[in-house]
N, C-alpha and C positions, 0 to 999 in steps of 0.2 A: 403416232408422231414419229419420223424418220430420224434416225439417231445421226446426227452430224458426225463425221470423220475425222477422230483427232488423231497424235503422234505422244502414245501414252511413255513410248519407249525414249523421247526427247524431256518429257515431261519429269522423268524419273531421271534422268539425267540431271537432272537442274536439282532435283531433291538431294542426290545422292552426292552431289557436288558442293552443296551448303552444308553436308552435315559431315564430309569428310576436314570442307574449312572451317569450321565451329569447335574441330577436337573430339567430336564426341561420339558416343553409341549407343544409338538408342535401342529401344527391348522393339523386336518384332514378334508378336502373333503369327505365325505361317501358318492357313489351313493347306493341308498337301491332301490332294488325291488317290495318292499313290506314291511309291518311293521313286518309280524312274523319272517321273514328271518332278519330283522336285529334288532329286537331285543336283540339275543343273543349275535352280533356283537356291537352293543355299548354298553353292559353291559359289555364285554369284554376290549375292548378299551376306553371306557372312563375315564380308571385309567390311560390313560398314553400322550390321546390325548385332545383338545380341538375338540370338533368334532361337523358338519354342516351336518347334510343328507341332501342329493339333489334327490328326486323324480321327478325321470326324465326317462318314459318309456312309449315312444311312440309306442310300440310296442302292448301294453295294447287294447281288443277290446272286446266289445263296448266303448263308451266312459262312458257310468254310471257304467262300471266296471272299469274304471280309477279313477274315482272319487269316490267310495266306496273304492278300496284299498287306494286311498292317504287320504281319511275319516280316515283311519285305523289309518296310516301310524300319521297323527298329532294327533291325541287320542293318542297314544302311546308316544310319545315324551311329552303331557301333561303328563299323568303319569310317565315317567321317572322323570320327572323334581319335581315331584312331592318329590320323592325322591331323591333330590338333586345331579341327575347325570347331567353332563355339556354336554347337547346337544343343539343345536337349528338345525331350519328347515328350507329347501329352495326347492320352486316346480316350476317344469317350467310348459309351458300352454300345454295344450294337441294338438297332432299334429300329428294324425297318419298318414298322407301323408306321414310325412319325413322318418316314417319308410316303406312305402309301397316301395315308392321310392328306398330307400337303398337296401331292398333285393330283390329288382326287377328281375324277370328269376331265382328267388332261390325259390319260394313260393312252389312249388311241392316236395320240397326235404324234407328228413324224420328227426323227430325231434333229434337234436344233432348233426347235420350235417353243410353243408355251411350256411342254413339260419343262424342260431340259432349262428353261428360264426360272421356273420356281424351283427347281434343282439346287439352282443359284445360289437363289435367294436362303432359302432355306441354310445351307450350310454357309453362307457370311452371313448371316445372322450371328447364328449360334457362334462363331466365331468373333464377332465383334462383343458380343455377350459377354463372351470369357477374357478377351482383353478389355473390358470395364471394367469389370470384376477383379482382377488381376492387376490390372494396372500397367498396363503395353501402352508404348507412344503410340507403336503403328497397329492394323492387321492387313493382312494379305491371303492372296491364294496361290497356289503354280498350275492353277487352270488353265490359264492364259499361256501356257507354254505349248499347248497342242495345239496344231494347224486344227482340228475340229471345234475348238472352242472361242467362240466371237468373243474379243477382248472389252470392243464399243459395248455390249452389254454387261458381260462383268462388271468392266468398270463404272456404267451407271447405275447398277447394283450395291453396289462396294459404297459408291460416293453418296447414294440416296438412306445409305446405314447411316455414314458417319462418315461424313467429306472429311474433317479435318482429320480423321484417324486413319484412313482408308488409305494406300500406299497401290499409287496409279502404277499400270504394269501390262507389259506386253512382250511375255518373257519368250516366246515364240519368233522375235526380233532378232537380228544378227548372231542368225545359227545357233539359237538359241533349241529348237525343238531337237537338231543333228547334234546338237553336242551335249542332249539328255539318251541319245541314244548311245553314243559312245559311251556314256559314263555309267548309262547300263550294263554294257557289252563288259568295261571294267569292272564291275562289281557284281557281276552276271546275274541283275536281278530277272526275278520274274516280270514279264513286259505280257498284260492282259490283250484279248483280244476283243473286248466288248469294254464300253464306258465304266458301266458297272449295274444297272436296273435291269430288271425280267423282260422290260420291253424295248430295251437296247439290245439285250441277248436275244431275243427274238428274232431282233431286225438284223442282225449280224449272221446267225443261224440260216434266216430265208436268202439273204446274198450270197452269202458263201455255199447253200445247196444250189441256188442258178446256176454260181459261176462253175461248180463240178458237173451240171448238166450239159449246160453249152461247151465248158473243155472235151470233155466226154464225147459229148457230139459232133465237134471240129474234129476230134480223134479221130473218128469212127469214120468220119464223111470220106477223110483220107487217103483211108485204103482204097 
């Protein structure tokens, strides 16, 4: 079924505008990616949320590249706090079976595809899990902040957990992806070059051996 085209970044507007006229603040669940991608999503939402990142991304391989991004990932939230934005932080243990598991008979398929959908799913699950449990008005993700991540899925992902809990988002909206990279460049995080799975690294690895091929060989023609 074709997923209709919404304006999830109008949509959060309208949220973000009732609950700044209501007085109030409520607790947000943030699953984050990685620290650059949500950087610019709790500098954004921190004015209006109480907000928890939960690093939780079993999909992440090796495992010392799990633990470098989520190095990142609490470096950052030290410096935010540093600056008196109201975040804290929450990591689950590493466990990439669970995602081996989960997209089991999808590993061959091309990035943006079925894996990279049960990706998704997988981690707003467990996400929405931990704000029932816990007790969060909203959850989220700053997936939706990379130009490579379809937001129309996410978000009927997000919504098909728990609509009413689910905090619509399309943080990749007005220079939202450009002004996660500057706040990298300021806090000089590490910025990965692969999603984060064996079969993203892969796919990253075979493009980037082309493109040194054919440079290489536009060089060469040259002379």
């Amino acid at each position: 079924m074709e997923l209709v085209k919404e304006n999830f970044q109008l949509q959060l507007d309208k949220i973000l505008e009732d609950i700044k006229r209501a007085g109030i603040r409520p607790t947000l669940l943030l699953h984050s990616c990685c620290g650059p991608c949500s950087s610019y999503v709790i500098s954004y939402l921190a004015q209006y949320f109480n907000i928890t990142v939960f690093f939780y991304n079993p999909n992440i391989f090796p495992e010392a590249e799990y633990q470098l991004r989520l190095s990142e990932q609490k470096r950052l939230i030290e410096e935010l706090k540093k600056e008196d934005v109201s975040v804290d932080l929450t990591a689950a243990a590493y466990d990439h079976d669970e995602f081996l598991s989960f997209v089991k008979g999808f590993e061959s398929e091309k990035e943006g595809a079925g894996r990279c959908s049960l990706c998704f799913e997988l981690r707003l699950r467990k996400t929405y899990d931990m704000a029932l449990r816990e007790g969060f008005d909203y959850f989220c993700s700053t997936l939706s902040v990379s130009p490579h991540k379809n937001a129309l899925v996410l978000n009927k992902i997000g919504r098909s957990v728990n609509e009413s809990m689910w905090l619509v988002s399309d943080f990749k909206k007005r220079d939202g992806y450009k002004k996660s990279i500057e706040l990298s460049k300021k806090y000089e995080l590490y910025r990965q070059e692969y999603c984060g799975c064996e079969f993203a690294m892969n796919t990253h690895q075979h493009f980037a051996s082309l493109f040194f091929i054919k440079r290489s060989y536009n060089l060469g023609s040259s002379k």
